[in-house]
N, C-alpha and C positions, 0 to 999 in steps of 0.2 A: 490894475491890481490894487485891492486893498492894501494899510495901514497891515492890518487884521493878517491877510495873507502875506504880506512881505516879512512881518517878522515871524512867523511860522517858518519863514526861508532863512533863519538866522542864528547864526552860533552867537554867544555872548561869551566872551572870559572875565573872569575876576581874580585878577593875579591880587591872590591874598597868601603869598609865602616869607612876605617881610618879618622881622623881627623887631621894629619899630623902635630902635635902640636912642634916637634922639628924643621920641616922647616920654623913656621910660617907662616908669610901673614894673610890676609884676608879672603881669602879659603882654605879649604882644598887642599893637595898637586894635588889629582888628576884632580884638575879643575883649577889648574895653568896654565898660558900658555907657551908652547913652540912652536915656529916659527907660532906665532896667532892664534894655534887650543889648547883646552886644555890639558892635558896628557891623561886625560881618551879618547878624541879621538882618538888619535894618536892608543891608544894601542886598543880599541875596532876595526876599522879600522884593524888593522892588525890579528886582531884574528877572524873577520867575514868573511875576504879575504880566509881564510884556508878550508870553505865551511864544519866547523864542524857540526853533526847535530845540535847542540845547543850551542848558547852561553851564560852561566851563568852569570849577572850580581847582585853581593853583593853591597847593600848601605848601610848606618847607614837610619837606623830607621824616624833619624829627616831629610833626608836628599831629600830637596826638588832641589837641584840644578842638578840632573844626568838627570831629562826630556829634558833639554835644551840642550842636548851635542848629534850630530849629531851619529847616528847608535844604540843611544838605545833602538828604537823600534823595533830594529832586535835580540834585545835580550829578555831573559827571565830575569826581574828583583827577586829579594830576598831578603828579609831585613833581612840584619846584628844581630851580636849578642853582648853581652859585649867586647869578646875577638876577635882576630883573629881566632885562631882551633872552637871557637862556630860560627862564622861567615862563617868558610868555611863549618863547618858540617849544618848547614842550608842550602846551596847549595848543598850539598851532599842527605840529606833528600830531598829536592825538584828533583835533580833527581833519 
């Protein structure tokens, strides 16, 4: 089996539901910017590039800012849980 074909056989998650309250700011870390795209772009970008079957995207619950961030409509959204491990097992349950 291909590279190619195995990650065609592949869920990806990106538990992005934190609130990032040690770095501060304004927003959450993942909608910081780095080099004028946010984080959560930069790394959605590089996880849809991989041509997995699915890409898992976690948000908090309240969290209306992840529509505006380029490539999330090639993902499969999830809302978050209290914790991180309840955040990812909700991506897990979903797939």
């Amino acid at each position: 089996m291909s590279l190619h074909e195995f990650l065609g056989r592949v869920s990806i998650i990106v538990p992005a539901a934190g609130k990032g309250m040690r770095m501060g700011g304004a927003v959450a870390k993942q909608y910081q910017p780095l080099n004028g795209q946010p984080v959560l772009q930069h790394t959605l970008e590089r996880m849809i590039s991989l041509g997995a079957r699915e890409v898992v995207l976690v948000v908090a619950a309240d969290d209306c800012h992840h529509v505006a961030v380029p490539g999330v409509r090639q993902c499969t959204v999830v809302r978050g849980g209290e914790t991180r491990a309840q955040s990812v097992k909700n991506a897990l349950d979903h797939l």
